[in-house]
GURO-175315 format. One line per 3 residues: number of its first residue (from 1); their letters; for each residue x, y, z of C-alpha. Coordinates in pm, 1 decimal, always signed. Layout:
REM GURO-175315
NUM	a	X,Y,Z ~ ...
This chain:
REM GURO-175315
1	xxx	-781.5,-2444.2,+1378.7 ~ -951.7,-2334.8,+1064.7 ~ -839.6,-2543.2,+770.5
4	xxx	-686.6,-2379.7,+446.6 ~ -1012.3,-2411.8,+268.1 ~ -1244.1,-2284.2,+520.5
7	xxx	-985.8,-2019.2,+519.2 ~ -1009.6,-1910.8,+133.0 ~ -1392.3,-1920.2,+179.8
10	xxx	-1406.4,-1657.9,+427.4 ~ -1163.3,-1412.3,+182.0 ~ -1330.0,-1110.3,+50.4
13	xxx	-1167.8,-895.0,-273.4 ~ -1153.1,-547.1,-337.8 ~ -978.7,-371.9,-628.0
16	xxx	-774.9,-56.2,-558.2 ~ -769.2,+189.7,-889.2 ~ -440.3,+303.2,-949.2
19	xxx	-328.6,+602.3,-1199.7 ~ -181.6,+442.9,-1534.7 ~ +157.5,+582.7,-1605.2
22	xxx	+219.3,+801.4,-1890.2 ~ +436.7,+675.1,-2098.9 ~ +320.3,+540.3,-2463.6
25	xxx	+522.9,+306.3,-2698.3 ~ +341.5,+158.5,-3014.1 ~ +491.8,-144.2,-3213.0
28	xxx	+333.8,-437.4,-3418.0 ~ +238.7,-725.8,-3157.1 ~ +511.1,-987.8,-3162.9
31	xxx	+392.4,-1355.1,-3264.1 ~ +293.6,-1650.4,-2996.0 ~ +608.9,-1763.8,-2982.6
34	xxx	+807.8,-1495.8,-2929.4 ~ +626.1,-1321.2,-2632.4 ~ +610.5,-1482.8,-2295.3
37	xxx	+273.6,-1459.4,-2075.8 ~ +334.5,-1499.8,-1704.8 ~ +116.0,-1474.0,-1402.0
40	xxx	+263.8,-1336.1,-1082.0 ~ +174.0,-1317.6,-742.9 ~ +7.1,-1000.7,-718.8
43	xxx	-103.4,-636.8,-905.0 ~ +156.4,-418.5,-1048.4 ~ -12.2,-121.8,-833.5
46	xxx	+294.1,+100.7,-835.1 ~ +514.2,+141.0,-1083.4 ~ +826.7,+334.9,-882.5
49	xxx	+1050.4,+69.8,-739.7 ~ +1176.5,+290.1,-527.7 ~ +881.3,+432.0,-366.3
52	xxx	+784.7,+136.0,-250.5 ~ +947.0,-245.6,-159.8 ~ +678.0,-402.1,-330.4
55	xxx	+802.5,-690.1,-534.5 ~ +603.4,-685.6,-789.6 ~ +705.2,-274.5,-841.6
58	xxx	+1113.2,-436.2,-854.0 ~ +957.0,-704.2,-1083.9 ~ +883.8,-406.5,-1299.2
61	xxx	+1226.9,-203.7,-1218.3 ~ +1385.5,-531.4,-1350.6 ~ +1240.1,-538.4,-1687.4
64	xxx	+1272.8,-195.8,-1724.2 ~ +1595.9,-63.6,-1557.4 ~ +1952.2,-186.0,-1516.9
67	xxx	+2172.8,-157.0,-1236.9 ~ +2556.0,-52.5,-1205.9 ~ +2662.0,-388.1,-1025.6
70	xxx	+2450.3,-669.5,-1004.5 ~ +2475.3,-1018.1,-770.3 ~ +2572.5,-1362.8,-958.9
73	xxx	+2498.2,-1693.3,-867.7 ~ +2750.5,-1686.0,-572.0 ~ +2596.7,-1370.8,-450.8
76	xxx	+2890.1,-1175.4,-568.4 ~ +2880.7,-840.1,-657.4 ~ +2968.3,-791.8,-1022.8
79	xxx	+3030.5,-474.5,-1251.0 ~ +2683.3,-415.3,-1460.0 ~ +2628.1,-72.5,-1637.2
82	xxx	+2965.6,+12.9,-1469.9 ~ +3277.2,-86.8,-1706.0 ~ +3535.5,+6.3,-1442.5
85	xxx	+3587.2,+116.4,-1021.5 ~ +3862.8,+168.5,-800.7 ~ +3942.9,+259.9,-485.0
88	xxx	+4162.1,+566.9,-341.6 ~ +4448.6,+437.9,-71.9 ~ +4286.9,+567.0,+199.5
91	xxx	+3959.6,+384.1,+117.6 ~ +3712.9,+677.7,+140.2 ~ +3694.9,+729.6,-280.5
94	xxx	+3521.1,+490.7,-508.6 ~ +3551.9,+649.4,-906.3 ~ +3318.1,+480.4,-1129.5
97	xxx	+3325.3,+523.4,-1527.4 ~ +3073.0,+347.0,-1685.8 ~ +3062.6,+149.0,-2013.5
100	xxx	+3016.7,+237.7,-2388.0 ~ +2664.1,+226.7,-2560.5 ~ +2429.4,+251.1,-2243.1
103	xxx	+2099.3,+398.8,-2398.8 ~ +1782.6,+484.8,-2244.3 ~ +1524.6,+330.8,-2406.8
106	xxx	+1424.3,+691.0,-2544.6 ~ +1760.7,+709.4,-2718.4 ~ +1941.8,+938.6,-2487.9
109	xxx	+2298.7,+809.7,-2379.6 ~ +2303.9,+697.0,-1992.6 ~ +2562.1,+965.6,-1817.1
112	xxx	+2711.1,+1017.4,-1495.2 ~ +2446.8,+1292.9,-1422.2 ~ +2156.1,+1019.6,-1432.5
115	xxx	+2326.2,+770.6,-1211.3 ~ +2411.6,+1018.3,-924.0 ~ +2073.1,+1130.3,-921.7
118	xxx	+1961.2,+778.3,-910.9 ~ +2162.1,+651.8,-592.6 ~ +2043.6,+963.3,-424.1
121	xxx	+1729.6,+889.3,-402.9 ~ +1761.1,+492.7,-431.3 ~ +1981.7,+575.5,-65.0
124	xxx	+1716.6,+815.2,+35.0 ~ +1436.3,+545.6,+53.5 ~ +1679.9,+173.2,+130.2
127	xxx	+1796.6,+46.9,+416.1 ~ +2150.2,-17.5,+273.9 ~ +2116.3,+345.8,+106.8
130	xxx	+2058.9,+478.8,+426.0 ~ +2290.7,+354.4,+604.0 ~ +2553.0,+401.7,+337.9
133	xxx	+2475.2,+775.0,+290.1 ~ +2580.4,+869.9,+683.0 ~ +2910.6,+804.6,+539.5
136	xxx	+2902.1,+948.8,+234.4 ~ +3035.7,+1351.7,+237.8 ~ +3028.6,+1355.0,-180.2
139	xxx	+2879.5,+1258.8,-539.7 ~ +3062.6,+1431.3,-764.1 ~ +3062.2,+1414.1,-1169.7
142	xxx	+3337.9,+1412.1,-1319.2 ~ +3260.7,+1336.1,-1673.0 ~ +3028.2,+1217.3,-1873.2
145	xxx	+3081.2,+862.0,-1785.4 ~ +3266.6,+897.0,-1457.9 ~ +3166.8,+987.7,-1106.8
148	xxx	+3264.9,+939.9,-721.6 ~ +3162.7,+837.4,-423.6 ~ +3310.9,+1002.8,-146.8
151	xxx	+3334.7,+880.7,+202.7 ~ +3428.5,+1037.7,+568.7 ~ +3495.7,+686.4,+665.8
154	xxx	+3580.9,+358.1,+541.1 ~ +3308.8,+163.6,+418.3 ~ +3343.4,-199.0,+276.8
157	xxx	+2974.4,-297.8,+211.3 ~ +2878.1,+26.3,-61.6 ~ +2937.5,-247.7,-377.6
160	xxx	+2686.2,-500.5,-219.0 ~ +2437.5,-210.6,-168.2 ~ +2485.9,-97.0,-523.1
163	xxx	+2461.2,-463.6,-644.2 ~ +2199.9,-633.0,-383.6 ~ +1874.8,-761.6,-566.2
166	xxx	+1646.6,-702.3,-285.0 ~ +1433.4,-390.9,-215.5 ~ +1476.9,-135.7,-265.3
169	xxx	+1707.8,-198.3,-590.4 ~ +1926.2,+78.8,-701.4 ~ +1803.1,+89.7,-1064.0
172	xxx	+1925.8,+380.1,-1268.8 ~ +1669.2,+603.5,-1431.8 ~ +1726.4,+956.7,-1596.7
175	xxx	+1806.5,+1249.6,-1427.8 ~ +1485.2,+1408.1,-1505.0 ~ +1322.0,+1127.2,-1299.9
178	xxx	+1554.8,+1028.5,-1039.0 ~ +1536.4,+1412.0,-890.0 ~ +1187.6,+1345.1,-812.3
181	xxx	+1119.2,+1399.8,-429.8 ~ +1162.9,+1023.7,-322.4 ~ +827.6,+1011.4,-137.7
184	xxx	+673.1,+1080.0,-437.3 ~ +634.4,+827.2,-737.5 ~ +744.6,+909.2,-1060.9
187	xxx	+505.3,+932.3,-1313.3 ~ +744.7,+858.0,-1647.8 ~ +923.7,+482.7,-1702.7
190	xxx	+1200.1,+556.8,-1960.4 ~ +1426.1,+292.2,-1852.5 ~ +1777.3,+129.7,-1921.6
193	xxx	+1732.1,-192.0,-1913.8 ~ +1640.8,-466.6,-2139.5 ~ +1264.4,-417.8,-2192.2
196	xxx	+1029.2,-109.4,-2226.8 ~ +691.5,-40.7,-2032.5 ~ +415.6,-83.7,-2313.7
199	xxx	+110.5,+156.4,-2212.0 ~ -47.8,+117.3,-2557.6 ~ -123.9,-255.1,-2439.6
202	xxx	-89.7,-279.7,-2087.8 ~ -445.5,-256.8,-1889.0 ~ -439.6,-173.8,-1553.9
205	xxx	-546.5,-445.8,-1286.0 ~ -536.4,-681.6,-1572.6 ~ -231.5,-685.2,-1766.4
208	xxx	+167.6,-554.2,-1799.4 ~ +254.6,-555.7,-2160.0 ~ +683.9,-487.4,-2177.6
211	xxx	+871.2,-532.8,-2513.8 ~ +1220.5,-556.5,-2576.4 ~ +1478.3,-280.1,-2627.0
214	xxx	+1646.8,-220.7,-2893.3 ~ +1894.4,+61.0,-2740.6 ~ +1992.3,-204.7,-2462.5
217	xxx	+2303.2,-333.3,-2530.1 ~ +2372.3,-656.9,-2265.5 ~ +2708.6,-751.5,-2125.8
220	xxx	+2910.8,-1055.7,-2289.8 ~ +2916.8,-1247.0,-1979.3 ~ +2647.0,-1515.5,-1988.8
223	xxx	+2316.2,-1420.9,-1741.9 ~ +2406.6,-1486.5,-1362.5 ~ +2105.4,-1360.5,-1122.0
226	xxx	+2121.3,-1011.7,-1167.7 ~ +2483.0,-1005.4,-1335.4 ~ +2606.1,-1093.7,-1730.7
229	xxx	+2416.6,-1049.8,-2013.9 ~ +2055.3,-942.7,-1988.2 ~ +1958.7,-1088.6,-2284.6
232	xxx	+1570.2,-1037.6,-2372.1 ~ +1510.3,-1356.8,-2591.2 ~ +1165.5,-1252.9,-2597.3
235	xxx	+1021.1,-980.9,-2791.0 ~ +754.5,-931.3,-2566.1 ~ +642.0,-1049.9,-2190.7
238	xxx	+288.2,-988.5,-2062.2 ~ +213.6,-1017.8,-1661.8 ~ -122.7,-1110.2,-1643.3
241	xxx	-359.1,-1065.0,-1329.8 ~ -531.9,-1400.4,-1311.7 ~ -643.1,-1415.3,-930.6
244	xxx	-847.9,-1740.8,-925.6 ~ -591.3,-2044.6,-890.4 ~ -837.2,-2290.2,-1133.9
247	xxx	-776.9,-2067.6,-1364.1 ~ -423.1,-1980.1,-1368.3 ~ -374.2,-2377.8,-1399.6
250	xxx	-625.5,-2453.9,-1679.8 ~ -427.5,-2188.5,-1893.9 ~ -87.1,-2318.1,-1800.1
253	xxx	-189.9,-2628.9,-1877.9 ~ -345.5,-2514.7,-2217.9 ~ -55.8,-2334.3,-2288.4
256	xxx	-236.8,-2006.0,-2293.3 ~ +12.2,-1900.1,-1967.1 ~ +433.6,-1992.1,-2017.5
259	xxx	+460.3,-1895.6,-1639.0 ~ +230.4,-1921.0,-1296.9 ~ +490.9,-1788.0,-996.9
262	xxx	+266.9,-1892.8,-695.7 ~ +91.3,-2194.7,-834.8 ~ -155.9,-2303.3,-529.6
265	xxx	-29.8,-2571.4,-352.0 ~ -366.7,-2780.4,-373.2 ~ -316.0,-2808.3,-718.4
268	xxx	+63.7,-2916.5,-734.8 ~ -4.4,-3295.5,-704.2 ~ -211.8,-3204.9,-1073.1
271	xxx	+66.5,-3000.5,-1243.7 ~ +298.1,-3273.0,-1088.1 ~ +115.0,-3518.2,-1330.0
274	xxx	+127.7,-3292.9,-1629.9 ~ +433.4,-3403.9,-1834.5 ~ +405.1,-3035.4,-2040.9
277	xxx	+473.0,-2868.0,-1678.1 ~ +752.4,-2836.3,-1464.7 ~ +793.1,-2708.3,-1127.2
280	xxx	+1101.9,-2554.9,-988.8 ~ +1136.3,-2344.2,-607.7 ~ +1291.5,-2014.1,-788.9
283	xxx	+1385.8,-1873.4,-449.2 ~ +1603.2,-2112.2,-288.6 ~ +1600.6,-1910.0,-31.5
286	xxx	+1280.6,-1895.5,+132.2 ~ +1004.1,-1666.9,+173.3 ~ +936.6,-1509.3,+563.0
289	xxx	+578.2,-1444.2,+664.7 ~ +613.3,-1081.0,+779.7 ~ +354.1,-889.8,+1015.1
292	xxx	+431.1,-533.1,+1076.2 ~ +364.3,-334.5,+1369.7 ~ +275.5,+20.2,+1385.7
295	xxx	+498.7,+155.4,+1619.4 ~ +330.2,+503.6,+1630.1 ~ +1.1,+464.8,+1747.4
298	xxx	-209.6,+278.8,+2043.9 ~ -133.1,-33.5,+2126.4 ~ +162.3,-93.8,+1942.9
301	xxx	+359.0,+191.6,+2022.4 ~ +362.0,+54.0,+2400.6 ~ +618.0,-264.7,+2428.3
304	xxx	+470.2,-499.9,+2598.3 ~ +173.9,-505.1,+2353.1 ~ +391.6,-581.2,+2081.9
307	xxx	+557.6,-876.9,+2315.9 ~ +226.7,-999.1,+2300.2 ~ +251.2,-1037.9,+1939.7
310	xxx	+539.9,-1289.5,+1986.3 ~ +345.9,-1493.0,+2235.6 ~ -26.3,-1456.1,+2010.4
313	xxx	+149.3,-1597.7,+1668.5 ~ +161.3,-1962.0,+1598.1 ~ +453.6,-2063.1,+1424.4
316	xxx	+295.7,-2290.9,+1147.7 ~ -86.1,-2220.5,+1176.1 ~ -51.2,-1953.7,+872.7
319	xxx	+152.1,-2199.2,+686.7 ~ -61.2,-2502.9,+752.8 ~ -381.0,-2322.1,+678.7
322	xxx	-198.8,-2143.8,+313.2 ~ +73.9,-2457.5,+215.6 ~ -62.5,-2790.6,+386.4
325	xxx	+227.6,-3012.4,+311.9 ~ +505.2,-2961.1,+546.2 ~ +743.5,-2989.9,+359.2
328	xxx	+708.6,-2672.3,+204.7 ~ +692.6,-2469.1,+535.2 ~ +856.8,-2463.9,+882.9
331	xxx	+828.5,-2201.9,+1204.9 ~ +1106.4,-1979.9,+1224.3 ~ +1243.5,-1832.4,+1544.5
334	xxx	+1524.8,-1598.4,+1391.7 ~ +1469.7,-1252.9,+1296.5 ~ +1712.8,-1305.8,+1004.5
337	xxx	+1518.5,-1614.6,+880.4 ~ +1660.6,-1996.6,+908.8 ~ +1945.2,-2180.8,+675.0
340	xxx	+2088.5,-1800.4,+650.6 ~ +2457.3,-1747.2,+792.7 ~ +2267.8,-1502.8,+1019.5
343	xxx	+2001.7,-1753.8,+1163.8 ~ +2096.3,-1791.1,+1565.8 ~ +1849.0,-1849.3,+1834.0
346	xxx	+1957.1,-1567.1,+2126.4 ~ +1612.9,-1470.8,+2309.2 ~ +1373.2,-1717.0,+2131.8
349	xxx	+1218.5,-1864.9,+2449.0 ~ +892.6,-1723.9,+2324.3 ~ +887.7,-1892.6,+1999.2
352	xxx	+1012.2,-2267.8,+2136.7 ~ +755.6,-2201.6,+2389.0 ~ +509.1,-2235.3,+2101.5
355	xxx	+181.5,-1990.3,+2103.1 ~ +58.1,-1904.5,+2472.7 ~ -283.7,-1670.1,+2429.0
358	xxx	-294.8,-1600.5,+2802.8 ~ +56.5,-1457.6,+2787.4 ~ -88.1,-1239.7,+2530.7
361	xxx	-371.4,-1147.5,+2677.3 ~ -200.9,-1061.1,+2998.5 ~ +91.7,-855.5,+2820.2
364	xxx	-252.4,-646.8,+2654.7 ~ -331.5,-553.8,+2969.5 ~ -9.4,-467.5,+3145.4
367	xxx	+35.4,-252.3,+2803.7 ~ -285.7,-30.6,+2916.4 ~ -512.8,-129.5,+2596.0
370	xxx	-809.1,+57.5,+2602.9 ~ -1071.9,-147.1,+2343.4 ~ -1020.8,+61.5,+2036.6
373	xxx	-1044.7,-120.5,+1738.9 ~ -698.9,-254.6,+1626.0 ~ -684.7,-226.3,+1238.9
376	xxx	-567.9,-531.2,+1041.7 ~ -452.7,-466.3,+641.4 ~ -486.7,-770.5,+444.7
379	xxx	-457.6,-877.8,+83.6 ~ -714.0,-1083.0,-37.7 ~ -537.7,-1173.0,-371.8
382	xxx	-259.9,-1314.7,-183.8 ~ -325.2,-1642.4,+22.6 ~ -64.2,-1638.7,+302.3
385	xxx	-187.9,-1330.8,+382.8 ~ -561.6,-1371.9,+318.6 ~ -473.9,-1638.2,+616.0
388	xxx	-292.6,-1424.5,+786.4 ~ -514.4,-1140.8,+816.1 ~ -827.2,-1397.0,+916.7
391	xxx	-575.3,-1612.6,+1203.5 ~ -500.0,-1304.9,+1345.8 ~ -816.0,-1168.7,+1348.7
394	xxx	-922.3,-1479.6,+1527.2 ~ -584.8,-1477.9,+1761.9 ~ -659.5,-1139.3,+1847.2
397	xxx	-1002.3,-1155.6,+1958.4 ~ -951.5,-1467.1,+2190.2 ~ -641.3,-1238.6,+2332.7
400	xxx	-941.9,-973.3,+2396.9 ~ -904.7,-730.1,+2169.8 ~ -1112.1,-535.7,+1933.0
403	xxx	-1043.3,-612.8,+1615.2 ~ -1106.6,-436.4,+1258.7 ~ -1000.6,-651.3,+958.3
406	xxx	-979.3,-463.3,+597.1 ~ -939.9,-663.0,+299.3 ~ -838.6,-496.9,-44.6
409	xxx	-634.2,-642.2,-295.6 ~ -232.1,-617.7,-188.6 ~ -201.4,-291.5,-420.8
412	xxx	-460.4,-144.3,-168.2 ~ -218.9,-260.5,+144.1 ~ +72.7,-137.0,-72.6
415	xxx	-159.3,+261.9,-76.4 ~ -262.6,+277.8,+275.4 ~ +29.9,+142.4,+491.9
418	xxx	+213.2,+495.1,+375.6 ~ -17.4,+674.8,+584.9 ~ +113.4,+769.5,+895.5
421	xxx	-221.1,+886.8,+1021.5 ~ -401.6,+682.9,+1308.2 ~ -609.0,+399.7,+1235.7
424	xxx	-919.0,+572.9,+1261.8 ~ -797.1,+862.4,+989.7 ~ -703.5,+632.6,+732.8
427	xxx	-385.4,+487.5,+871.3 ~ -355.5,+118.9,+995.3 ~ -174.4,-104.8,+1283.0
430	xxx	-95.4,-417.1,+1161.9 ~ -1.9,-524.0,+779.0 ~ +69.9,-837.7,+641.8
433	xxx	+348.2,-923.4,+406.2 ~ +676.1,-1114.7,+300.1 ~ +1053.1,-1077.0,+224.7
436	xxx	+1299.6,-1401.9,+114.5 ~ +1534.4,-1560.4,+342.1 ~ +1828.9,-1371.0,+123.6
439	xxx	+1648.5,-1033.4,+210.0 ~ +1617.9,-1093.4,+597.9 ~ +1938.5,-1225.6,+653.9
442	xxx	+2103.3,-928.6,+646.2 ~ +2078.4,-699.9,+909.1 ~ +2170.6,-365.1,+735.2
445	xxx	+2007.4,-395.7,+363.6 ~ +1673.2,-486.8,+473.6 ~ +1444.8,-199.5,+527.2
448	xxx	+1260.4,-323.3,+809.5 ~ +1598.0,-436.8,+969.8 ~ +1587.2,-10.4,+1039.5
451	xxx	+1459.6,+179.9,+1353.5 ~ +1517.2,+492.5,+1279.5 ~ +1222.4,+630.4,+1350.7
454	xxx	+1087.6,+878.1,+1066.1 ~ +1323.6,+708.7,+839.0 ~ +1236.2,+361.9,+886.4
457	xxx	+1031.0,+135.3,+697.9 ~ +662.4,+147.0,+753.5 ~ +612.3,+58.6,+1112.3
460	xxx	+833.7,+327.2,+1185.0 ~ +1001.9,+169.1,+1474.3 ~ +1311.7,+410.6,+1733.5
463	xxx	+1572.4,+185.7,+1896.0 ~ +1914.3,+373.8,+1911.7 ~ +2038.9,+49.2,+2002.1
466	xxx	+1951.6,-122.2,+1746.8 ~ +2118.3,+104.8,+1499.6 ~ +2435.2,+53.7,+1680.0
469	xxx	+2428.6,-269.1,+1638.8 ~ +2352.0,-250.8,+1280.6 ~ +2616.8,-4.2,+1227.1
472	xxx	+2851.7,-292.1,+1467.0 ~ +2748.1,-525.9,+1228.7 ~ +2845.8,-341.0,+903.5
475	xxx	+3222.6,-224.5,+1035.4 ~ +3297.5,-601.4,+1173.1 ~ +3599.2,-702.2,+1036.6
478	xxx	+3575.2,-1098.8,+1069.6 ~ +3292.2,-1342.2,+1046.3 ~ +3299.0,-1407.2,+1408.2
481	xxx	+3275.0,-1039.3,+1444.7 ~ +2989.4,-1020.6,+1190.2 ~ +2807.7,-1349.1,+1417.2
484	xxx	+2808.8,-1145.2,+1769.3 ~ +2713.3,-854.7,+1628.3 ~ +2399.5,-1006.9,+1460.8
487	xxx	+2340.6,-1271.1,+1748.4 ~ +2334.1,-900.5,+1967.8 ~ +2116.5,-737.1,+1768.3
490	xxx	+1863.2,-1023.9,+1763.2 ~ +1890.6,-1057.8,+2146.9 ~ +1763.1,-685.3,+2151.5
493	xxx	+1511.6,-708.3,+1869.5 ~ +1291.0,-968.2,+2021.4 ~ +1262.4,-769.5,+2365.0
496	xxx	+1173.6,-410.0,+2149.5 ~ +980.9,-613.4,+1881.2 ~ +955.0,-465.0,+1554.7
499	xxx	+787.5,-707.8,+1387.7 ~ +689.7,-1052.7,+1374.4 ~ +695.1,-1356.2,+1205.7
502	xxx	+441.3,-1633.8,+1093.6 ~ +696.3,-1895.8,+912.5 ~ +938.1,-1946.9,+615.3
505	xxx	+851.6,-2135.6,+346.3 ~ +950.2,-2251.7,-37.1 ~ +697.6,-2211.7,-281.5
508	xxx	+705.8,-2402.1,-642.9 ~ +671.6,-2183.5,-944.2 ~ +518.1,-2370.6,-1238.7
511	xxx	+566.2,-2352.0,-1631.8 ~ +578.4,-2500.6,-1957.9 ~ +810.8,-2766.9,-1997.3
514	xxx	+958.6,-2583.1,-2277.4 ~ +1070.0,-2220.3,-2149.9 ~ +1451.8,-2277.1,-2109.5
517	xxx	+1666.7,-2015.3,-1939.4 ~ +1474.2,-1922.7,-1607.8 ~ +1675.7,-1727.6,-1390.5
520	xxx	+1622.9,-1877.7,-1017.6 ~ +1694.8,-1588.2,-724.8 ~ +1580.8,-1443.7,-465.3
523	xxx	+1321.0,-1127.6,-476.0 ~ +1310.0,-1110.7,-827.7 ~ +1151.7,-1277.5,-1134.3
526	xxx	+1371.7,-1168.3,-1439.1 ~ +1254.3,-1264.8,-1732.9 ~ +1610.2,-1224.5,-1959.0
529	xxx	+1791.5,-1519.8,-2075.2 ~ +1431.7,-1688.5,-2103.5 ~ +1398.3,-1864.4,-2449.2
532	xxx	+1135.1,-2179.1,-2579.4 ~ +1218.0,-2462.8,-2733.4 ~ +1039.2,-2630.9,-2993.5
C-alpha cells in the first residue's frame, strides 16, 4: 500500500469562492492577549448551520448562536436559553417560557416568535427534527416568552433533539432569518449567542474574525459542553485557514497560533517535546471515516454495487496511510461506531473478513455496471480524506471500474454534494467525510442514520424498513429494548448499505500551554470558558 507520505504528495488543491455574508460590525481590535487565534480543520465555506452538517458551519453556529437546552458533561440535556418546561399529563404538550435578558446581538429581545421559527426549520433539515416533527400536530405562541410543542403521540426523546450538539444543531436565530426556505442559506448572522460574526475583519478563505457580545447574558451555572455559562473570556477569536501542517506548527510553537485542532500526526512526537504545548484528544469520542453513496444514480443506486463497497474498503489502510501510529486509529465494523452503547456486531462477516477485491469486483458485475466513470469528491485540505479519495481511487480501479477523482478544497465537496443531478451534470457518487463516535451512535439524530428518500441526507438513500426500525428504536421503553432495536437495524443496514466506513480514530488537538478552560466534546470546538494565564 501507498504510504502516508507518498499519499500527501499525490494531493492536489483547489479553492472554492464562496459569497461573504452581509453582515458588518466595526470595533477597535482587541489586544494580543485578549483575542484567541485558532486553526481548524477546514474552510468556513458556509455560514448557515443548518443548511448544511458541516462542522466547521456548527463551529460558527456555536460562536454565534445559543441553543434552548444544551448537553453537559454527562450528556444530559440541560435548560439553556429556556428558564422553564413542563409537561401536560397526557405527555403530548411541552410549554416552554424562556429566560429574562436574551438579546440578539443587534439589540432586539429573543421572543417566542424567533424560536418557533427556528425549530421549524432546524426539524425541517435534522435527522432528530425530522423525525420529531411526524409527531408534532402544533407550535403555538403563547406569549412573548412562552410557546408549545404539541404532540399526537408521546414522545420522550424531543429534549435531547433540542439539546444534542451534533448536526444539525438547533440554534435559535431571528424570525426574520429562521423563515428562510431551509434549502436555502441565509444570508444575515445576527445571532444570540456569546460572540458576533466580524465581516469588517474576517477574509474569506483566510480568516473568521468573531468578537464578543455584549447583549449576551450567560447562565450562572459554570460551562459544561454545551450547557452553563457561555462565558466569552476572550474579546475576540480569529479561525485562521493555515492549510500547510509546517506551518500551522511553527506558529503554534511561536505563539503566533493559541490553537491547531488537527495537528498532523507526523509532527506530534515534535509538539510532544515542546514544554509551551500541550496536547489533549478533545473528542473523546472518536471520529468515523464516512464514505457516502449516491443512492440515485448508476451504480450505486443498484445494491449489490454498494455491497461491493463493504467488501472494496480496508479497514485501516485510510488510517494507516493519514495517522501511522496505531494507537490513534482502529477498523470499525459497527454502523454506530465502537466504545458507543450502540456498537454490536450483527451482519459484519464482511468487515472480519477483512478487504476481498474479487468479491468486489464480482458484486460490480452482478450489479450490471456499465464503465461510466464513477465520480469521487475529495477534499484536498483535509488528509483523511485526501487519502481517502486517492485509496479508493486505487481500490476502485483494481475492482474494474472507471474512475473520476475531483479534488477541491472540502468547502467545494460541502457545494457540489447538494446537487442531485447525475455525475456527468454536475452531481457526484461518492463523497468523503466524517462524524464522531457521539454523532453515529445514535440511530435517530444522525442525518445519515435517515432513508427517507428525498428527505434524507445527501446520498438520499429509501429503506421503509429502516425507518421502522428507527422509529422502534426511538419508542423503546428499556435499554434492552433500545439494544434489539439498534442490533436490528444494523443487521438490515449492512445488507441495503447506505454508506460505508474507513475507521474510527482519536485525533490530538494542540495548544499553548497556557489557554486554560478548553471545553472537550464531541462535534464542536467552543471557544467560551477559554481564558490565558500568565
Amino acid at each position: 500500500m501507498s504510504t502516508r507520505r507518498e499519499i500527501l504528495k499525490a494531493a492536489t488543491a483547489a479553492s472554492a469562492l464562496i459569497a461573504s455574508p452581509s453582515l458588518v460590525f466595526a470595533q477597535a481590535a482587541p489586544t494580543r492577549a485578549r483575542t484567541l487565534r485558532a486553526v481548524m480543520h477546514g474552510d468556513l465555506a458556509a455560514f448557515d448551520p443548518i443548511w448544511t452538517t458541516a462542522n466547521m458551519a456548527s463551529y460558527h453556529g456555536g460562536l454565534i448562536y445559543d441553543t434552548l437546552f444544551g448537553i453537559d458533561s454527562q450528556y444530559r440535556a440541560q435548560p439553556q436559553m429556556v428558564q422553564s418546561f413542563n409537561l401536560s399529563d397526557d405527555r403530548k404538550t411541552y410549554t416552554f417560557v424562556l429566560r429574562d435578558g436574551l438579546r440578539f446581538s443587534s439589540g432586539e429581545a429573543v421572543t417566542a416568535k424567533d424560536c418557533v421559527a427556528s425549530i421549524r426549520r432546524w426539524a425541517a433539515r435534522d435527522g432528530g427534527g425530522q423525525h420529531m416533527f411526524r409527531r408534532v400536530t402544533d407550535t403555538p405562541v403563547v406569549d412573548e416568552k412562552t410557546f408549545r410543542i404539541v404532540l399526537r403521540e408521546p414522545y420522550p426523546l424531543l429534549i435531547d433533539w433540542l439539546a444534542k450538539a451534533s448536526t444539525n444543531v438547533c440554534y435559535i436565530m431571528r424570525e426574520k432569518e429562521a423563515l428562510t426556505d431551509p434549502q436555502t442559506q441565509i444570508t444575515e448572522y445576527i445571532g444570540s449567542g456569546p460572540f458576533i460574526y466580524n465581516r469588517t475583519e474576517s477574509r474569506q478563505g483566510a480568516r473568521y474574525v468573531y468578537d464578543r457580545n455584549p447583549n449576551y447574558v450567560p447562565r450562572s451555572e459554570p460551562a459544561s459542553f454545551m450547557a452553563g455559562g457561555k462565558v466569552a473570556r476572550m474579546d475576540r477569536v480569529i479561525m485562521e485557514n493555515m492549510a500547510d501542517p509546517q506551518t500551522q506548527v511553527a506558529a503554534l510553537q511561536a505563539g503566533e497560533i493559541d490553537f491547531v485542532e488537527w495537528p498532523s500526526l507526523d509532527l506530534i512526537d515534535t509538539l510532544e517535546k515542546d514544554r509551551n504545548i500541550k496536547l489533549e484528544v478533545m473528542n473523546q469520542s472518536g471520529t468515523m471515516g464516512w464514505c457516502r453513496l449516491n443512492h440515485l444514480h448508476p451504480p450505486f443506486n443498484n445494491v449489490l454495487a454498494r455491497r461491493a463497497m463493504l467488501y472494496l474498503t480496508h479497514p485501516t489502510e485510510v488510517m494507516k496511510a493519514t495517522f501511522g501510529n496505531e494507537k490513534y486509529y482502529r477498523g470499525c465494523g459497527s454502523i454506530f461506531a465502537c466504545n458507543t452503547p450502540t456498537e454490536n456486531d450483527a451482519n459484519t462477516d464482511w468487515f472480519k473478513g477483512g478487504q476481498n477485491i474479487d468479491r468486489a469486483r464480482q458484486l460490480f458485475r452482478e450489479a450490471g455496471y456499465d464503465g461510466r466513470p464513477v465520480v469521487l469528491l475529495s477534499a484536498s485540505n483535509v488528509q483523511h480524506m485526501t487519502n481517502a479519495g486517492l485509496l479508493y481511487q486505487q481500490w476502485l480501479r483494481a475492482a474494474g471500474v472507471n474512475v473520476e477523482l475531483v479534488t477541491s478544497d472540502w468547502g467545494g465537496v460541502v457545494a457540489r454534494r447538494a446537487n442531485r443531478n447525475p455525475p456527468d451534470q454536475g452531481g457526484w457518487n461518492i463523497f468523503f467525510t466524517s462524524a464522531s463516535g457521539s454523532a453515529y451512535s445514535n440511530p435517530v439524530a444522525l442525518a445519515g442514520h435517515a432513508s427517507n428518500g428525498a428527505n434524507a441526507w445527501f446520498g438520499w438513500p429509501t429503506d421503509e424498513k429502516n425507518e421502522q426500525l428507527r422509529d422502534a428504536w426511538a419508542a423503546a421503553a428499556t435499554p434492552e429494548e433500545r439494544m434489539a432495536a439498534a442490533r436490528a437495524m444494523q443487521e438490515n443496514a449492512w445488507n441495503y448499505v447506505p454508506h460505508v466506513h474507513y475507521g474510527q480514530w482519536l485525533q490530538p488537538s494542540a495548544m499553548r500551554a497556557n489557554l486554560t478552560g478548553m471545553i472537550g466534546m464531541p462535534e464542536l470546538a467552543p471557544f467560551w470558558n477559554v481564558g490565558r494565564t500568565g
